[in-house]
C-alpha positions as CSV (number, residue, x, y, z in Angstrom):
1,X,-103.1,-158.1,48.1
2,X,-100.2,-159.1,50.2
3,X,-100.0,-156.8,53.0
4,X,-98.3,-156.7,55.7
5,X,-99.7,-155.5,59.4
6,X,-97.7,-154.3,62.6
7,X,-99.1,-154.5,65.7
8,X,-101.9,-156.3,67.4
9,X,-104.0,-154.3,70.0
10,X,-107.3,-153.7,70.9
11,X,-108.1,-152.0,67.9
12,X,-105.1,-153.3,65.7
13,X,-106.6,-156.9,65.9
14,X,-110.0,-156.5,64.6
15,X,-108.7,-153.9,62.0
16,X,-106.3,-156.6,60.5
17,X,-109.4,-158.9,61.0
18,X,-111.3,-157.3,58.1
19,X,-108.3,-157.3,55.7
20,X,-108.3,-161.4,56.1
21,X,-111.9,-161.4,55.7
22,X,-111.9,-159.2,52.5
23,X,-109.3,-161.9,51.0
24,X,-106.1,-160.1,51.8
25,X,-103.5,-162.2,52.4
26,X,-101.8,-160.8,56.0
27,X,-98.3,-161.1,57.1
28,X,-98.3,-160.2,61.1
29,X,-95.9,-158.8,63.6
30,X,-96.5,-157.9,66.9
31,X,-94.2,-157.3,70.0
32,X,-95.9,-160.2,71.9
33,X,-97.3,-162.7,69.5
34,X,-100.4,-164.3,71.6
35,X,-102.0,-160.9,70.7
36,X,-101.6,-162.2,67.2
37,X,-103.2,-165.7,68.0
38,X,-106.7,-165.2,66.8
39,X,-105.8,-164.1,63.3
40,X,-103.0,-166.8,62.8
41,X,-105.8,-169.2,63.4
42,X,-107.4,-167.5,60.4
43,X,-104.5,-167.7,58.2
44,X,-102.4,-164.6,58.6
45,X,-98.8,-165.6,58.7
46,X,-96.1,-164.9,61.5
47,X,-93.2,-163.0,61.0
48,X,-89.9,-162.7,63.5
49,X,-89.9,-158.4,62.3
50,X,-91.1,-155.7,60.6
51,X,-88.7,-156.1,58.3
52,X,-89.8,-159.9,57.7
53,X,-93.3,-159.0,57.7
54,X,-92.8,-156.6,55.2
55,X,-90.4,-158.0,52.6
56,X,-92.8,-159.2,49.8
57,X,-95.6,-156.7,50.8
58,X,-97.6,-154.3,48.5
59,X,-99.1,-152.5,51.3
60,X,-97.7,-152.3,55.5
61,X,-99.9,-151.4,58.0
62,X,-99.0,-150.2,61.5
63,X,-101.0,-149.2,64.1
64,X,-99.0,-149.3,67.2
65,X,-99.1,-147.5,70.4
66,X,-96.0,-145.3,70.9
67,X,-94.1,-142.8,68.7
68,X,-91.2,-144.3,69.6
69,X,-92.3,-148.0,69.0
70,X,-93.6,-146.3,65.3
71,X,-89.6,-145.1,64.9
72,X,-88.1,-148.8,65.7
73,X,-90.8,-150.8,63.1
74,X,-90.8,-148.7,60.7
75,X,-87.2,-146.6,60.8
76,X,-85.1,-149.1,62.9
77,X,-82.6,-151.4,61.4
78,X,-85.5,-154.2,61.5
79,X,-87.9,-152.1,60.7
80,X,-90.4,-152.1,57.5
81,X,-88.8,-149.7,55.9
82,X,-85.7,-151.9,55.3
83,X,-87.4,-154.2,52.8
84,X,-90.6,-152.8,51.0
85,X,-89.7,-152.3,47.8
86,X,-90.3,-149.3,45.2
87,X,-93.9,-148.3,44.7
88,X,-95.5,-149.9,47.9
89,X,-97.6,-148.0,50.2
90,X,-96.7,-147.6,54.1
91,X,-100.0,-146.7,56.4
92,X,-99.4,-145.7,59.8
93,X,-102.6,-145.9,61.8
94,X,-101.1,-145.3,65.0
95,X,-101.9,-141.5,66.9
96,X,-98.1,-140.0,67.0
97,X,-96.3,-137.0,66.5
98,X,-96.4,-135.1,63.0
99,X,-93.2,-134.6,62.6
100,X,-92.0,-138.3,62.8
101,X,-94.8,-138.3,60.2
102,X,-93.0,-135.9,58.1
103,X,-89.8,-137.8,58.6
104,X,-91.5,-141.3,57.7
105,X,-92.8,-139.7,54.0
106,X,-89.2,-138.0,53.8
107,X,-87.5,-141.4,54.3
108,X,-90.2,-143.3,52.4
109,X,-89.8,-141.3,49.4
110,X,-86.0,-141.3,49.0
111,X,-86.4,-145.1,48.1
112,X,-89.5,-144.5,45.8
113,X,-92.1,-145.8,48.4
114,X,-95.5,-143.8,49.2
115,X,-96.3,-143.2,52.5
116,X,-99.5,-142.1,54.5
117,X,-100.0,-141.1,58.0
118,X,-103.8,-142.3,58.9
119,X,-104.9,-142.2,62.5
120,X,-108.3,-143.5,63.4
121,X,-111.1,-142.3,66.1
122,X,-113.8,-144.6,66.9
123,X,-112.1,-147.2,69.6
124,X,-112.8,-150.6,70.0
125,X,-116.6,-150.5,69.1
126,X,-115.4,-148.6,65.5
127,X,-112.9,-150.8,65.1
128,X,-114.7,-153.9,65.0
129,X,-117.6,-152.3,63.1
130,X,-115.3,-151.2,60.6
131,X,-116.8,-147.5,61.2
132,X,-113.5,-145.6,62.6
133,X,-113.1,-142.2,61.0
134,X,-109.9,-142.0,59.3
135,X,-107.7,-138.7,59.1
136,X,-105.2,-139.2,56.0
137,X,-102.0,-137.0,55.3
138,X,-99.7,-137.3,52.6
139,X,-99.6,-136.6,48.9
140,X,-102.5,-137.6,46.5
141,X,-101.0,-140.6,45.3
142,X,-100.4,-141.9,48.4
143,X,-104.3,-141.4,49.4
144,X,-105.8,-142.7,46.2
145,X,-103.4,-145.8,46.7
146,X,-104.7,-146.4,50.4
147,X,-108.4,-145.6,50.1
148,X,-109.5,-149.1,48.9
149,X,-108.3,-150.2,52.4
150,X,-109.4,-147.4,54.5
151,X,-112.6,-147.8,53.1
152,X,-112.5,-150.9,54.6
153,X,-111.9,-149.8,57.7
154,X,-113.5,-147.2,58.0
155,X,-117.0,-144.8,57.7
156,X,-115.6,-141.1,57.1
157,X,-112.0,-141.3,55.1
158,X,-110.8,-137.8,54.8
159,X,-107.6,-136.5,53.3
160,X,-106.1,-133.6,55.5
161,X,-103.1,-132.8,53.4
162,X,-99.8,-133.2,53.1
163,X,-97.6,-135.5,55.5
164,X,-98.4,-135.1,59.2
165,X,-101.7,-133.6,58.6
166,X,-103.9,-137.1,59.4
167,X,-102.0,-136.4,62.9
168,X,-102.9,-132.9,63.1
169,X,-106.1,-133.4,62.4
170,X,-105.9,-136.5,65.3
171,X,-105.0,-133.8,67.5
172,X,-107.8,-131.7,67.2
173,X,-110.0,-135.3,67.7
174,X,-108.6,-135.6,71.2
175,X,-108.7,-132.0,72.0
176,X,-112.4,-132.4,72.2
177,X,-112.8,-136.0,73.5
178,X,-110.7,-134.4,76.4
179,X,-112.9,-131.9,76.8
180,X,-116.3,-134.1,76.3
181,X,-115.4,-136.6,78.3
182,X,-114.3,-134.2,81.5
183,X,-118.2,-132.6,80.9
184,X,-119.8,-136.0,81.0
185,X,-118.0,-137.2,83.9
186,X,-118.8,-133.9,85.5
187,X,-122.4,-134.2,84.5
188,X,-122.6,-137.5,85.9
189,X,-121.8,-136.4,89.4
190,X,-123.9,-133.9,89.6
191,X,-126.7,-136.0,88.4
192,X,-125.7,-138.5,91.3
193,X,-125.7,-135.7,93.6
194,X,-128.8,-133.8,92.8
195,X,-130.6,-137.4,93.6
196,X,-131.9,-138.2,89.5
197,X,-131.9,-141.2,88.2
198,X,-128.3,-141.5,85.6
199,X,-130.2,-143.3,83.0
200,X,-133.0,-141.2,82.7
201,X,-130.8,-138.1,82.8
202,X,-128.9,-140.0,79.7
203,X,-132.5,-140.8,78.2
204,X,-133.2,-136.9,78.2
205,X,-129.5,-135.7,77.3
206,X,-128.4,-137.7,74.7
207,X,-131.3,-136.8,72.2
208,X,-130.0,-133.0,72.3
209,X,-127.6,-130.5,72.3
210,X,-125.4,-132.6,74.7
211,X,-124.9,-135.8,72.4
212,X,-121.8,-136.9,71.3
213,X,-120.1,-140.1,70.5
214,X,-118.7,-140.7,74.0
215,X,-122.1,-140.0,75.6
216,X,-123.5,-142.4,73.5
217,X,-121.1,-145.2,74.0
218,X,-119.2,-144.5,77.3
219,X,-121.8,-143.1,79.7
220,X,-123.6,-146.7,79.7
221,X,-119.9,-148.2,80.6
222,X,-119.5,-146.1,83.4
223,X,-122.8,-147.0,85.0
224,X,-122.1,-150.2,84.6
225,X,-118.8,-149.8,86.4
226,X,-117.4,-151.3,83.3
227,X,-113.8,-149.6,82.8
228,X,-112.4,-152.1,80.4
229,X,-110.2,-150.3,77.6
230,X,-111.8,-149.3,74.0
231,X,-108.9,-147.2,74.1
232,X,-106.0,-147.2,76.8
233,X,-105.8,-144.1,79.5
234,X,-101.9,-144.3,79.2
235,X,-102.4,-143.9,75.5
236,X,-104.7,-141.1,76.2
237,X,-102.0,-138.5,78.2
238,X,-99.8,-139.6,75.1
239,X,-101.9,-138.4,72.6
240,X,-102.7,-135.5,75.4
241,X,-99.0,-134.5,75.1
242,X,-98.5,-134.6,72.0
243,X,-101.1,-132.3,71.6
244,X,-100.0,-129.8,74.1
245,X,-96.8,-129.9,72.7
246,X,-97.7,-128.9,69.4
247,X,-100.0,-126.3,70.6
248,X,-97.0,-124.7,72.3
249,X,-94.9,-124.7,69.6
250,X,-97.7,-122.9,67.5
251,X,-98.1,-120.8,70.4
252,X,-101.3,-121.4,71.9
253,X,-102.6,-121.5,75.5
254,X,-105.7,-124.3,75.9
255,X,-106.2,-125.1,79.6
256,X,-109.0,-127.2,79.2
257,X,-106.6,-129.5,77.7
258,X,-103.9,-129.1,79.9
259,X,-106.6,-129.6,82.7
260,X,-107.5,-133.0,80.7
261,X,-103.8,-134.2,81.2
262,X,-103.7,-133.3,84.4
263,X,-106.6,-135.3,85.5
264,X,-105.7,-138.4,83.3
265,X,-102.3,-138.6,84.9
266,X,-104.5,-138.4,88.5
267,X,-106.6,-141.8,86.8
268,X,-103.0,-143.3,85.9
269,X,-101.0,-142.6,89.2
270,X,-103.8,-144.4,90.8
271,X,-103.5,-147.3,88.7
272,X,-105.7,-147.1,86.2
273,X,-103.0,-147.3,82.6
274,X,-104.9,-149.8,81.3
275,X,-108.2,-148.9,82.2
276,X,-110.4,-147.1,79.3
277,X,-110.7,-143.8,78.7
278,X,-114.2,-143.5,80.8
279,X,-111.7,-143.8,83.8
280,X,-111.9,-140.6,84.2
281,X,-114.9,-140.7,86.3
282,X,-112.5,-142.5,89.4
283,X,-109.9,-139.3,89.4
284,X,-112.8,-136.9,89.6
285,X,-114.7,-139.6,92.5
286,X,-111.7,-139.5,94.3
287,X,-111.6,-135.1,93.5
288,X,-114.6,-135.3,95.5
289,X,-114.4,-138.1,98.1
290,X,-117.2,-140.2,96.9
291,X,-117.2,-143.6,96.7
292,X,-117.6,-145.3,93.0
């Protein structure tokens, strides 16, 4: 198919990656285009916009990092949405707000074009493995439409509901990465302190009750003082806003969340943005004066 595919991050890069190697032919945007080198060389093609990118495209992709950088490529004057024609499929793969998801299918469908909001979990590891879990909202049509692709991209493919329900259930993802990652971090200091070895601790742990993905995957990084972004801190407190916000407006009180922020924005003011998510180990070292 011709698609077309905004933005070329950490995770955006190797997703577009498997599209090229399926056959797909891939027309790229990205705000700074060296991110975009590695697939050129494989034949994707440049484009100046969104707009460009998207002109002759059955299918647009965008998985970029902001709600307000979603707005301008897909709603903006340049943006996607100005030159898809009736019938093809937008999928947004990028963690934002659900109701700029509600106002994407709303604009989508006034000129006859389907529209799916589809953030991923996994990082960089489930990006490139093409095992990301994959929350979808929107209608049917639009799902049935995308799931050749997603399946691509992806291990679990779910359908939430309607539009801004992928980002809902995104939410709750975070919610309790937020909370995992604060109890491993926490765990790992203790271990420290209480004189056992971390990776036999790990060893023991992460065969039972305490396993989860992050254990798994970003307990080794940490002990390897390895801090290198599968996904981006700063991109973290986002998603951790957005989440609180919506929890307010439905009216509910989760500290352990609000904690999360708080302590993400301690790993950011110290200069760690672009550091990945297991980061949080520095704000809590710093907490409790101990040197990394």
């Amino acid at each position: 198919m011709q698609i077309a595919w905004i933005g070329t991050g950490v995770m955006g890069s190797a997703m577009a990656g498997h599209l090229l190697t399926a056959g797909h032919e891939l027309a790229l945007f990205s705000r700074t285009k060296s991110k975009a080198d590695g697939l050129l060389r494989r034949g994707a093609r440049w484009a100046v916009s969104p707009r460009a990118a998207a002109a002759d495209a059955e299918i647009v992709c965008v998985m970029a990092g902001y709600p307000e950088d979603v707005e301008a490529v897909v709603l903006g004057p340049e943006g996607a949405l100005q030159a898809m024609h009736s019938g093809a499929l937008l999928v947004d793969f990028t963690t934002s707000r659900p109701s700029l998801a509600v106002r994407i299918a709303d604009a989508a469908a006034s000129r006859g074009i389907l529209a799916l909001d589809a953030p991923v979990s996994g990082g960089d590891i489930g990006a490139r493995e093409a095992r990301l879990s994959i929350m979808a909202g929107g209608t049917k049509e639009a799902f049935e439409k995308a799931f050749p692709l997603l399946n691509r991209l992806g291990k679990t493919v779910m359908h939430q509901g309607g539009a801004g329900c992928g980002q809902h259930a995104k939410m709750v993802n975070q919610i309790m990465i937020a909370a995992n990652m604060m109890g491993i971090c926490e765990g790992l200091l203790y271990a420290r302190r209480a004189g056992l070895d971390p990776q036999k601790v790990l060893a023991s742990v992460g065969g039972g009750a305490a396993a989860s993905w992050s254990l798994a995957n970003l307990y080794p990084r940490i002990l390897a003082g390895d801090y290198q972004p599968g996904f981006y801190v700063e991109h973290f407190i986002k998603d951790l806003q957005i989440a609180l916000d919506e929890a307010a407006r439905m009216g509910l009180k989760l500290p352990g969340l609000a904690l999360a922020r708080q302590l993400y924005e301690a790993v950011r003011s110290g200069g760690g943005a672009r550091l990945g998510t297991q980061a949080l180990i520095l704000a809590l070292e710093r907490l409790n004066h101990l040197a990394p």
